[in-house]
N, C-alpha and C positions, 0 to 999 in steps of 0.2 A: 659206881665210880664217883657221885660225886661227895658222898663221904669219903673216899679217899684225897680228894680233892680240897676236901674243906668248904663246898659250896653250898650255901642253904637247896636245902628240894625238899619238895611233899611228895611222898607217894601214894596214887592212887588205884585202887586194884581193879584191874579190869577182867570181869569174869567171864571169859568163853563160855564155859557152860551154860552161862542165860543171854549167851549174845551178845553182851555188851561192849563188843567189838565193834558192831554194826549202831550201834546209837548217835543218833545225830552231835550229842557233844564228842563223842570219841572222833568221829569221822570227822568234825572242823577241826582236828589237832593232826590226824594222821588218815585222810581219804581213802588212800589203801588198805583201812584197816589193819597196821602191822601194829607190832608189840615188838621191844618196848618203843614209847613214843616219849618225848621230853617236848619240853617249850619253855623257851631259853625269854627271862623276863626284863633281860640285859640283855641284848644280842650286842654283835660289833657293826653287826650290818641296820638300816632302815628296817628290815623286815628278817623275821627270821630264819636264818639260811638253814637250818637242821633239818635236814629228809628224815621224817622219824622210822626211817627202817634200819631193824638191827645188820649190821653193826652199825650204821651210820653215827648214832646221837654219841657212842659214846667215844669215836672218829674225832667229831666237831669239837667237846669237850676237851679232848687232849691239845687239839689245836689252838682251841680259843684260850685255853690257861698254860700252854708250852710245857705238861707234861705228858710222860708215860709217850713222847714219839720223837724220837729225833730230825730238827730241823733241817739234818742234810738231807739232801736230796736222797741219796743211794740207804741211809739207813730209812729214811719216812717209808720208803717204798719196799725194803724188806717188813717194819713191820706192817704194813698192809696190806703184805702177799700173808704174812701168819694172820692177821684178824681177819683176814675178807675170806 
């Protein structure tokens, strides 16, 4: 998403097969161990507010750049009943 977006990202691959799920750097980005997980190096908040569980990061994305979710109320919440 956030090539579509146009926003600089690294990707970093996290390999379940050798656990690296469970790695102390993976787990201070995302505690629960979910995948994918982001970290947003702009937030709009003091800290940053992205729950790195899917769908969450890519939720906060559309919100924090006002794409891909409509501001109204009743359409925000139809596409959230399709992504969640």
């Amino acid at each position: 998403m956030q090539q579509q977006l146009g926003l600089p990202y690294r990707i970093i691959v996290v390999n379940i097969g050798r656990g690296d799920e469970f790695r102390p750097e993976f787990l201070a980005i995302s505690p629960n161990n979910q995948i994918p997980a982001i970290v947003d190096h702009t937030p709009l908040a003091a800290v940053n507010p992205c729950p790195p569980s899917s769908p969450a990061p890519f939720s906060y994305l559309a919100k924090k750049t006002g794409r891909f979710c409509p501001t109204a109320l009743r359409g925000g919440y139809e596409v959230a009943q399709w992504v969640f």
